[in-house]
C-alpha positions as CSV (number, residue, x, y, z in Angstrom):
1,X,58.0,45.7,62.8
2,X,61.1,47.3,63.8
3,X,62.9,45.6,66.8
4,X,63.0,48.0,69.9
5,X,66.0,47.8,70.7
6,X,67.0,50.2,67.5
7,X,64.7,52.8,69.2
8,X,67.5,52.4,72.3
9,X,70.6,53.9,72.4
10,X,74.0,52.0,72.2
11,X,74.6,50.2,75.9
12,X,77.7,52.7,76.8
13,X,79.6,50.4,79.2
14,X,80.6,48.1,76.1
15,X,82.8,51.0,75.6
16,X,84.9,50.4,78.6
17,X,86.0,47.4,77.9
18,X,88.9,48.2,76.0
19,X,90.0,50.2,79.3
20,X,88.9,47.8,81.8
21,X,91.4,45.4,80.1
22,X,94.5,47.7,80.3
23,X,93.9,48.7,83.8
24,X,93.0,44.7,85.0
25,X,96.4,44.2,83.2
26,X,98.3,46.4,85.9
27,X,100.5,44.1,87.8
28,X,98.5,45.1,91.3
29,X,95.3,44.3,89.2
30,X,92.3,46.4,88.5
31,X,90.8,49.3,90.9
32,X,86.9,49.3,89.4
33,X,85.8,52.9,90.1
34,X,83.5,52.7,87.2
35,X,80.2,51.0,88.3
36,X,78.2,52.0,91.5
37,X,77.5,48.7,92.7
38,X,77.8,48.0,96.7
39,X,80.6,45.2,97.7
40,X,80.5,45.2,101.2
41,X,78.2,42.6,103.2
42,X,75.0,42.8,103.6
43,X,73.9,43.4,107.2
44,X,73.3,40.2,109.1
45,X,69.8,41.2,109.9
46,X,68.7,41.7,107.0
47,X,70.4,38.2,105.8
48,X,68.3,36.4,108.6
49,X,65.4,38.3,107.7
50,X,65.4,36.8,104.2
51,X,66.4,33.0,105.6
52,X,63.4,33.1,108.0
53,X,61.2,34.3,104.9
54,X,62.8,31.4,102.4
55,X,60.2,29.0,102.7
56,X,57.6,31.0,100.5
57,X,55.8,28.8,98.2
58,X,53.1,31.1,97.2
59,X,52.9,33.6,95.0
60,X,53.9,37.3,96.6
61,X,51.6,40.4,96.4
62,X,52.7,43.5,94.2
63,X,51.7,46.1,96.7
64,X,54.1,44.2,99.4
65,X,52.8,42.4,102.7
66,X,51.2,45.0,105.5
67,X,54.7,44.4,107.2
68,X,56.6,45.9,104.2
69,X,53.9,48.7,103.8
70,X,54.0,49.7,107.6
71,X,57.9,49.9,107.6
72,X,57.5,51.9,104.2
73,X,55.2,54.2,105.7
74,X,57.2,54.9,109.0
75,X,60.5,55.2,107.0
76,X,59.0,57.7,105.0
77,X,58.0,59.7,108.0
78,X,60.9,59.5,109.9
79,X,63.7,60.0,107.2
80,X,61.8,62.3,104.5
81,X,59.8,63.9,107.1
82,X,56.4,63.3,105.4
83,X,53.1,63.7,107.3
84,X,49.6,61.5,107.6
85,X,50.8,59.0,105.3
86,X,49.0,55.5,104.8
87,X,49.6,52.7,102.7
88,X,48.0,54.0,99.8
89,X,50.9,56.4,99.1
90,X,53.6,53.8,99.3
91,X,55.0,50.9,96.5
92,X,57.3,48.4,96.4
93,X,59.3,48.2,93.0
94,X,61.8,45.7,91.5
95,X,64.8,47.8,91.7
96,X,64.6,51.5,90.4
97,X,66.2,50.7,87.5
98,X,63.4,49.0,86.1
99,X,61.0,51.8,87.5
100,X,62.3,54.3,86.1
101,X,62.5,52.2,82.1
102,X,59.6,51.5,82.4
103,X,57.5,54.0,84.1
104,X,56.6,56.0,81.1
105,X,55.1,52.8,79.0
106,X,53.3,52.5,82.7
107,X,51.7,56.5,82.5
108,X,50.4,55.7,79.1
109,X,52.8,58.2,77.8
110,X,53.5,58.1,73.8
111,X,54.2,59.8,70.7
112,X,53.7,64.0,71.5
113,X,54.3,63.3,75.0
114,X,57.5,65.1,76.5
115,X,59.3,63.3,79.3
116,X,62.5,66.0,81.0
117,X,65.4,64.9,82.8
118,X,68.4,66.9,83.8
119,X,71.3,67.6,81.2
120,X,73.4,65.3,83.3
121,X,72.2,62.6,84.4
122,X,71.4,58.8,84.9
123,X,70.7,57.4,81.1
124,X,67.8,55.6,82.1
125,X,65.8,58.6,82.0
126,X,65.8,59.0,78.5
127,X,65.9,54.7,77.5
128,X,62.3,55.2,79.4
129,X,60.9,57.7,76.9
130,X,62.4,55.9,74.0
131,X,60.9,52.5,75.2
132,X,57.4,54.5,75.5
133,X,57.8,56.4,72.0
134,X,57.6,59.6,73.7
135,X,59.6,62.3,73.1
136,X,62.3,63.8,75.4
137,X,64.5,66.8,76.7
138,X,67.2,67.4,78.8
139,X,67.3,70.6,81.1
140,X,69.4,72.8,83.4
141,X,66.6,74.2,85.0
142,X,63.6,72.6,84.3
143,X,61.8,76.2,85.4
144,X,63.0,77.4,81.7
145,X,61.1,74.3,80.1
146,X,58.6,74.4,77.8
147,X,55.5,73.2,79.7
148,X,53.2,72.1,76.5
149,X,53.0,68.4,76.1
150,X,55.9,67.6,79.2
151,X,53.7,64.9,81.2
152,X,56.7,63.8,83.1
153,X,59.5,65.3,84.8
154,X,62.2,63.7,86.4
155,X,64.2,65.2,89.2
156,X,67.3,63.9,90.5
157,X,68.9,65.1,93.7
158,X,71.3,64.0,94.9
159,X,72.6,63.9,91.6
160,X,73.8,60.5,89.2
161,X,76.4,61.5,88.2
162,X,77.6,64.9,89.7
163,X,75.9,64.5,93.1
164,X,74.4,68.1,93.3
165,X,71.7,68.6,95.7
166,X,68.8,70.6,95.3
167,X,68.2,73.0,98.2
168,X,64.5,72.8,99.9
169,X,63.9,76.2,98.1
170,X,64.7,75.1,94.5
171,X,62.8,72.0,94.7
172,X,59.7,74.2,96.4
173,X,59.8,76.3,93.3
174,X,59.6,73.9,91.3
175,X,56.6,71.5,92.5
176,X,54.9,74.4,92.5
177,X,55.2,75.2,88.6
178,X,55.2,71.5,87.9
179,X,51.4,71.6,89.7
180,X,50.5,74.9,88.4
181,X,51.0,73.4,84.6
182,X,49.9,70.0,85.3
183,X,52.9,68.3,85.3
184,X,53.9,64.9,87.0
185,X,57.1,64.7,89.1
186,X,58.9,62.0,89.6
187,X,62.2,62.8,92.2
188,X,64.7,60.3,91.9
189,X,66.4,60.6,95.4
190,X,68.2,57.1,95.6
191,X,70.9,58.8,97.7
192,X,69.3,60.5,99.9
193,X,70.8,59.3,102.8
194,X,74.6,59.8,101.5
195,X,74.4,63.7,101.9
196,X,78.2,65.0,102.8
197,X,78.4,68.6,102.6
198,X,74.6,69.0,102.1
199,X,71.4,67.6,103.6
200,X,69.6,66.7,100.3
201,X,65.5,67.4,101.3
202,X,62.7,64.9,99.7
203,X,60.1,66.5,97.9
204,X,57.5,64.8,100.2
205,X,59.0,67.3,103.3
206,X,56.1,69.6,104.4
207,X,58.1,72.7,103.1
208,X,58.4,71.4,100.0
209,X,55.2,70.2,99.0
210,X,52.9,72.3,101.8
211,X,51.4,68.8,103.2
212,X,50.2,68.0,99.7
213,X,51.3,65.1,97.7
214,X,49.2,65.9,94.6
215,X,51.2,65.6,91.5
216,X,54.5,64.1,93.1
217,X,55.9,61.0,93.7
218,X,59.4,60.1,95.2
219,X,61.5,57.2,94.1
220,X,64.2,55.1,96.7
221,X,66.5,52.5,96.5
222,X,67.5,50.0,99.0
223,X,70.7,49.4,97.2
224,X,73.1,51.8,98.2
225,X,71.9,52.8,102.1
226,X,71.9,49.1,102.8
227,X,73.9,47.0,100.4
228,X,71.0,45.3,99.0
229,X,71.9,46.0,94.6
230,X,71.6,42.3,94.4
231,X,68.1,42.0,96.6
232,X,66.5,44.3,93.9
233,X,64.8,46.8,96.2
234,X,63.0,49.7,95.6
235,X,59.8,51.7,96.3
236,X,57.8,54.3,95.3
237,X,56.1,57.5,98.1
238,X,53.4,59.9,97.3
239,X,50.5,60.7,94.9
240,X,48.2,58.2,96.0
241,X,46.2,58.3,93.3
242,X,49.2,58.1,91.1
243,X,50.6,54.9,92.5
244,X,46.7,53.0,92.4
245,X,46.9,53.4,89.2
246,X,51.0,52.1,88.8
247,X,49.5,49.4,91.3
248,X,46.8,48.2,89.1
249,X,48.7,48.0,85.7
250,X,51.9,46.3,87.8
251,X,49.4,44.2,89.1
252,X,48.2,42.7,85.4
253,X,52.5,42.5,84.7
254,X,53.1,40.7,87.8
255,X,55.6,43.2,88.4
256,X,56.5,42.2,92.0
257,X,59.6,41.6,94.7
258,X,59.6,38.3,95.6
259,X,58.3,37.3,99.3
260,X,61.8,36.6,101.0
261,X,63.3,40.1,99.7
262,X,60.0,41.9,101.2
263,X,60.9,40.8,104.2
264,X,64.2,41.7,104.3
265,X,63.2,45.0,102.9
266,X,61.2,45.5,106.4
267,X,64.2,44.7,108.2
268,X,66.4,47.2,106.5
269,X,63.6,49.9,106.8
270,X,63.4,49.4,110.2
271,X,66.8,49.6,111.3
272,X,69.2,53.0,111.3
273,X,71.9,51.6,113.1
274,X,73.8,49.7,109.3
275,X,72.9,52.9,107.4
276,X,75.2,55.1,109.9
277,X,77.7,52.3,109.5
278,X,77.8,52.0,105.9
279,X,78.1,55.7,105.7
280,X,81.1,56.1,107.4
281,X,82.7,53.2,105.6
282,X,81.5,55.2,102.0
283,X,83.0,58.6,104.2
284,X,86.0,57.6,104.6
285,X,86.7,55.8,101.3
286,X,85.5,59.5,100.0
287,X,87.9,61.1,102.1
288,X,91.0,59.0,100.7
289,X,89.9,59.3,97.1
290,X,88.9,63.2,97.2
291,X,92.3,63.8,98.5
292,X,94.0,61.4,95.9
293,X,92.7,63.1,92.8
294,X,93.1,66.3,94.1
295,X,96.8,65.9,94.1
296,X,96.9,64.6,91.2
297,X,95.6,67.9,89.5
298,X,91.6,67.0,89.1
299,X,89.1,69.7,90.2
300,X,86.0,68.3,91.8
301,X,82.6,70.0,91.0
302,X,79.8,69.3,93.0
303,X,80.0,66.0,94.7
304,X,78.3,67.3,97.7
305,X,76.2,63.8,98.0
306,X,76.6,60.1,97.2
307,X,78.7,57.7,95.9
308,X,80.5,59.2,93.4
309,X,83.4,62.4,92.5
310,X,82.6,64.5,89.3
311,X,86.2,64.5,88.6
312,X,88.0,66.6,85.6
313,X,91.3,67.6,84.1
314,X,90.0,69.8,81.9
315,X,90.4,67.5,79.1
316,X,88.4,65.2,76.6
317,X,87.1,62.2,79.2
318,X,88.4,59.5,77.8
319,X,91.5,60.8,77.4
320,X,91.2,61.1,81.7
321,X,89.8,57.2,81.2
322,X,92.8,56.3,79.5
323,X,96.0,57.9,81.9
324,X,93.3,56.5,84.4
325,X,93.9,52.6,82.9
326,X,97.5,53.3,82.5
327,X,97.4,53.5,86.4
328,X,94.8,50.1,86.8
329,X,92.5,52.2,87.3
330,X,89.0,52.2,85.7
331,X,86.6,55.4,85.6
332,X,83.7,56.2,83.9
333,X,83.5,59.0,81.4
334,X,81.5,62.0,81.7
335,X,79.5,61.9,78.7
336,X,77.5,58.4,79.3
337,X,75.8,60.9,81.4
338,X,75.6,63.5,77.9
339,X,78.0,65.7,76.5
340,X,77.9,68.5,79.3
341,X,79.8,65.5,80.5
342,X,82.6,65.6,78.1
343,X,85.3,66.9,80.0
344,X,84.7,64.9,83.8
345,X,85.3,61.3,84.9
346,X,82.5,59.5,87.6
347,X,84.6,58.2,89.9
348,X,82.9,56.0,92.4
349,X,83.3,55.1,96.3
350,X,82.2,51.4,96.1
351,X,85.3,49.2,96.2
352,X,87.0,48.2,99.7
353,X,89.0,49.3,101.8
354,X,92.2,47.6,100.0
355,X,91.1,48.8,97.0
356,X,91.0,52.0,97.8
357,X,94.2,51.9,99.5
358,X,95.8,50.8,96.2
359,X,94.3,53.5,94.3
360,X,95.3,56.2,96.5
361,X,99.0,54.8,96.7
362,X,98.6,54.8,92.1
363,X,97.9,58.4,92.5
364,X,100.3,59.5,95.0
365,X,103.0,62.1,93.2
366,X,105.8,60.5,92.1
């Protein structure tokens, strides 16, 4: 039996690590713009929400309490604009990361089987078709794909890494072919709520999938809108029949949050007011950085939504990763996220306030 890790591609970050020492060796230490991962506090409600729930002996349910599926339900009306929804078309997960690894072993997909992703994007995508033996291509418009054998196709909007936004047209033509060749579609749309120059649209609004939600399901995080990466917080909206059957094999894998982090899930679901106050923090710490690498000679493409800048000199990326480390300053290379990658940096907006400050003085022209 071969191991499966050797169907799995190298982990890319262990690349960085030659980088991330030169730029923590910079006498005013390291700025990490490399990883996405949130460092400011997590909103006291939600932290009292989890206290109150710590005494929970027993073992918690996969589909979440009725609490967590009535503050799923009424999020996804009231931010995604989906209509007559009940708790069949809603489910918790343990983080998207491990939905998204795992969700083709979960569809029974295999060998023959085609799983699509975009040509840049989040390498999870493809680590979940190699885990399920199933075969898999990347796309720039998935409306040019070969439908025979694709069973699953991901869509990601806003975009990891380049944070493009599908408009409500695009992703309405494109449910449609999905459902008019049988395909399943999976929208990743983790940063939905950190639009800047766009407002990104869920596939579960009316005008996308005309009150239907045959044939789709939409994926969230609680990570990024409410600072909960290290909560592991995630859930699943749409096909109902779709996610009875996720629900039964997670079920049998005991795939489920644990009790306290349900109910703090409800209390970030069910509160708006730390969402508009995160974002402004994550705005202005855009702001600061845009304006850095600008005038230091990078051209920003897209970026138009979440936490990142799809940064580029117009040079090989690492070679952008290394006058980066020079300056302290770590970035992650454009093609972790494949080779259409090869010449941008991800640069991203999670570090604080100081850190940013320091980053932007690193940049300044000299």
């Amino acid at each position: 039996m071969s191991a499966v890790s050797d169907r799995l591609p190298v982990f890319p970050w262990d690349k960085l690590e030659p980088f991330k020492a030169t730029a923590a060796a910079h006498p005013g230490g390291i700025v990490d713009l490399s990883v996405g991962t949130p460092v400011d506090p997590v909103p006291q409600l939600i932290q009292k929400a989890l206290v109150a729930a710590a005494d929970s002996p027993g073992y918690p349910t996969v589909w979440g309490t009725p609490e967590l599926r009535d503050a799923l339900v009424a999020w996804c009306e009231r931010r995604l604009g989906a209509r007559d929804f009940t708790h069949r078309n809603v489910l918790p997960v343990v983080g998207s990361k491990e939905l998204v690894a795992w969700l083709p072993v979960q569809l029974g997909l295999g060998p023959g089987d085609k799983v699509a992703y975009p040509r840049l994007a989040y390498p999870t995508y493809e680590v979940g078709a190699r885990l399920a033996r199933a075969d898999h291509v990347a796309y720039d418009d998935p409306l040019e794909l070969d439908p025979a054998g694709l069973k699953l196709l991901w869509l990601n909007s806003p975009s990891n890494p380049t944070g493009r936004v599908l408009s409500q047209q695009e992703l309405t033509r494109i449910v449609a072919w999905a459902r008019e060749h049988g395909i399943l579609v999976f929208a990743d749309e983790c940063y939905l709520e950190l639009g800047w120059e766009a407002d990104p649209v869920s596939v579960l609004h009316p005008e996308v999938c005309g009150g239907s939600y045959e044939g789709i399901v939409a994926v969230h995080s609680l990570s990024k809108r409410s600072n909960l990466a290290g909560y592991r917080a995630a859930f699943l909206a749409g096909d109902s029949a779709v996610l009875g059957d996720l629900l039964q094999i997670r079920k049998h894998g005991g795939m489920m949050p644990s009790a306290p982090t349900q109910a703090a899930a409800v209390a970030a679901l069910s509160d708006d007011t730390h969402v508009h106050e995160q974002r402004e923090r994550y705005a202005a710490r855009r702001q600061a950085l845009r304006d850095a690498l600008l005038g230091q000679g990078f051209r920003i493409e897209h970026s138009e939504a979440g936490l990142y800048l799809w940064a580029t000199r117009d040079e090989p990326c690492w070679d952008t990763v290394a006058h980066l480390a020079d300056l302290g300053i770590l970035v992650t290379p454009g093609d972790f996220y494949g080779p259409a990658g090869n010449t941008f940096v991800r640069v991203a907006l999670t570090v604080t306030d100081e850190r940013v400050q320091a980053a932007t003085h690193r940049l300044a022209p000299r």
